[in-house]
N, C-alpha and C positions, 0 to 999 in steps of 0.2 A: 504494500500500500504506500503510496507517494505522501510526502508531507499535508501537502494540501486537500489531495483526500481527507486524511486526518485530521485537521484544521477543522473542516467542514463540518463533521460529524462531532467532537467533542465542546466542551461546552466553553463559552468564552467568557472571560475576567475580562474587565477595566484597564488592568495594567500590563494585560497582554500576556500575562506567564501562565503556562498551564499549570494545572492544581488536580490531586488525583484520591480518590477514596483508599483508605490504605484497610484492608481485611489479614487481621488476625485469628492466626487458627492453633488451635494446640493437637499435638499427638501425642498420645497416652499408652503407651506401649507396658505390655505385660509379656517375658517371654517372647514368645513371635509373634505377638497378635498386637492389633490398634483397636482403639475405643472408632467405632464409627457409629453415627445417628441417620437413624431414616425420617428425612428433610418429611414433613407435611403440616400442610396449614397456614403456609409461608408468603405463594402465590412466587418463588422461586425455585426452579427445580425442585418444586416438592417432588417425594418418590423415586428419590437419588439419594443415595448415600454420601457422605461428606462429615468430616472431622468435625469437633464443637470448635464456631467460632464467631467472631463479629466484626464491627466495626468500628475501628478506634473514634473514640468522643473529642469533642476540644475541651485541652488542657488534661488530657492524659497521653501519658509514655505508651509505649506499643507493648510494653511488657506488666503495665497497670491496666492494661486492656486483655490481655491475656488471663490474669490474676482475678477481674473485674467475672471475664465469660467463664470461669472453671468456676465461679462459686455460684452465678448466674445458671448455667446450665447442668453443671452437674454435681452441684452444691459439697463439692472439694475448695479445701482451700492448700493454692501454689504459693510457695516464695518466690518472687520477682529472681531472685538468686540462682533456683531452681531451673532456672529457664535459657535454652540451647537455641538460638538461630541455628535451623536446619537448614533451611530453605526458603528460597524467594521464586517467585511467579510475576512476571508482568505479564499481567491478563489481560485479555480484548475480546467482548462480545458482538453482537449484532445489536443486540437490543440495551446495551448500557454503553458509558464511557469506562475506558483503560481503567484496570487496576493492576495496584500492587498488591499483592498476595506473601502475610509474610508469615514461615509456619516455623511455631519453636517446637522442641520437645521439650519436655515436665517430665527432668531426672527424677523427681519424689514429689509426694503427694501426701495432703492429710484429709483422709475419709474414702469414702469408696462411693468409687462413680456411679451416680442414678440421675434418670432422668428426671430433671427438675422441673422440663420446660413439653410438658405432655401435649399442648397447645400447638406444639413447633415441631416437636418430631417423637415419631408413630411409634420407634423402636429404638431403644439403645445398646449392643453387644460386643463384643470380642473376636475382631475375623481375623484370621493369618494371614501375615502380608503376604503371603504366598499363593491365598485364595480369598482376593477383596470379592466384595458382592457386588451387583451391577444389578441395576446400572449406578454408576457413580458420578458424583460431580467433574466433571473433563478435567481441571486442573487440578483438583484435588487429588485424582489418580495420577497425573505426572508426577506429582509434589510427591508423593509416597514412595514411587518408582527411583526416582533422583535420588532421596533421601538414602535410600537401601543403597545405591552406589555411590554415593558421599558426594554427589554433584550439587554444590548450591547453589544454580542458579539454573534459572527455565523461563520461556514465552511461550505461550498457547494461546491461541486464536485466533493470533494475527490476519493468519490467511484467509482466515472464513469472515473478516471484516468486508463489506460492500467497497 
């Protein structure tokens, strides 16, 4: 996609610089398996599988956003300390503007993950990274994929932008 394409389709500021939703996600790894949630009710990919995560707020760190959604969604609570930049995503959909996609791992945990947020998703379990379930969030299965091979960084969906 050309610059100007891009110009086109994203959203435009006042002082001309672009500004982008940054989505933090946690993986929660037992053994060989990750915590995944079945997305419903959301009116986004509900019915997709995808890691517990959100959307950093203004005036929080990306790692108090992290800390924020573990207690939010699966009513554990992380230390900011706890927490590993695995992996980054710069994402591009059809129907949104670019993100950045930033996923830590959660060395340790206090309480045991449940779903908090039954409203938002249908199911919560333990799959092996060996055998994620599908269908899954597209970047979110890059992100896991990467992570296993120690690659931090990925673009997905560039190409399938208009």
């Amino acid at each position: 996609m050309s610059q100007a394409d891009l110009s086109s389709t994203t959203m435009q500021y006042p002082d001309g610089r672009y500004r982008t939703v940054i989505g933090v996600h946690l993986i929660l790894q037992r053994d060989h398996t990750v915590l995944l949630g079945l997305r419903a009710g959301t009116g986004w990919r509900d019915q997709h599988y995808h890691v517990p995560a959100g959307h950093l707020e203004a005036g929080e760190t990306v790692t108090e956003c992290a800390v924020r959604e573990a207690a939010e969604e699966l009513n554990i609570r992380i230390a900011e300390e706890d927490l590993q930049l695995v992996h980054t995503v710069h994402h591009a959909t059809v129907e949104d503007d670019p993100r950045i996609q930033l996923f830590f791992r959660a060395q340790r945990w206090e309480g045991e993950p449940a779903n908090a947020e039954p409203d938002r998703c249908a199911h919560l379990g333990w799959w092996p990274l060996d055998a994620l379930p599908a269908p899954m969030v597209d970047y979110t299965a890059v992100a896991l994929r990467h992570v296993q091979d120690g690659q931090p960084f990925s673009i997905v969906g560039w190409d399938e932008r208009p």
